[in-house]
C-alpha positions as CSV (number, residue, x, y, z in Angstrom):
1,X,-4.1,8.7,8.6
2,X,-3.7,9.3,5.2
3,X,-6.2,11.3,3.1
4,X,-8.2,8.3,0.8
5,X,-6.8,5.1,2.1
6,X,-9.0,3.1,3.6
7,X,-7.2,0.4,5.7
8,X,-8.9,-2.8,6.2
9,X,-9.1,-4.4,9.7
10,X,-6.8,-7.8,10.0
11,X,-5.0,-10.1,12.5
12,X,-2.1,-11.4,9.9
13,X,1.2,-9.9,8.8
14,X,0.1,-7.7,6.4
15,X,-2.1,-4.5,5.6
16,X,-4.7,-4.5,2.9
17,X,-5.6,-1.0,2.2
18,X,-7.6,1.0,-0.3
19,X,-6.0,3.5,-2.2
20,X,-7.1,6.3,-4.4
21,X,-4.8,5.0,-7.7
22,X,-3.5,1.6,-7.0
23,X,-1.4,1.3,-10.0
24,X,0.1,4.3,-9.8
25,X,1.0,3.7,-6.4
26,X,2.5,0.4,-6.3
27,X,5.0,2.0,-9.7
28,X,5.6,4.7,-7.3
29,X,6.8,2.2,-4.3
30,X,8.6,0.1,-6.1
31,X,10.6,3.2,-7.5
32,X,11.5,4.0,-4.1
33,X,12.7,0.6,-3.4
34,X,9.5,-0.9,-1.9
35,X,7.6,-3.7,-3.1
36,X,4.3,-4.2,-2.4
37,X,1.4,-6.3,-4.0
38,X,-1.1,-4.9,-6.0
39,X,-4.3,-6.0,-5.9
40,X,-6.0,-4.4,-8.3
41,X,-7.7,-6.1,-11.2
42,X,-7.5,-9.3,-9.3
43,X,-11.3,-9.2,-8.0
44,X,-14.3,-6.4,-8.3
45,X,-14.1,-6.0,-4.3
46,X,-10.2,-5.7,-4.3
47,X,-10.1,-2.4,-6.6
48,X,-7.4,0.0,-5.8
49,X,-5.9,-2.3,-3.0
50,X,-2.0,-2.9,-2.1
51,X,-1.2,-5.6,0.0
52,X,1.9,-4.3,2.5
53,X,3.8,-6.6,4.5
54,X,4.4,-5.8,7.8
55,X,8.1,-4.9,8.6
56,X,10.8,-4.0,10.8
57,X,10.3,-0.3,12.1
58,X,12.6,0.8,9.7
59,X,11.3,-0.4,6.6
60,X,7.7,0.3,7.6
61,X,8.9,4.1,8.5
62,X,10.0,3.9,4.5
63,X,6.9,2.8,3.4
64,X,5.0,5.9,4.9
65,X,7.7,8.4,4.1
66,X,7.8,7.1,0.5
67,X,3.6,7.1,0.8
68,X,3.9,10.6,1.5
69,X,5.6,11.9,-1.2
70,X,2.7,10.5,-3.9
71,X,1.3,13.0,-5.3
């Protein structure tokens, strides 16, 4: 669990979560290498929220180590 995401329930491929600084963390991701969609600014209830697309182990194990380095 990471401190201030909220991640929403779902049954598809993907994870719609709630971060504290959504712009700031999708620039951060894609720095790493990691594209994600930002949802923020497309609709009141999607503020702050990335889209991630589920992966192979290995690229979701990127994701959270590159999520852990935000600051």
């Amino acid at each position: 669990m990471l401190q201030g995401v909220v991640a929403f329930r779902t049954e598809t491929n993907f994870v719609l979560a709630r971060v504290p600084d959504a712009p700031r963390w999708f620039d951060h991701l894609r720095d790493a290498g990691i594209l994600v969609k930002n949802l923020h600014g497309w609709h009141p209830s999607l503020e702050h929220c990335l889209r991630v697309t589920v992966g192979t182990p290995d690229e979701n194990d990127a994701v959270i180590a590159a999520v852990k380095t935000i600051r």
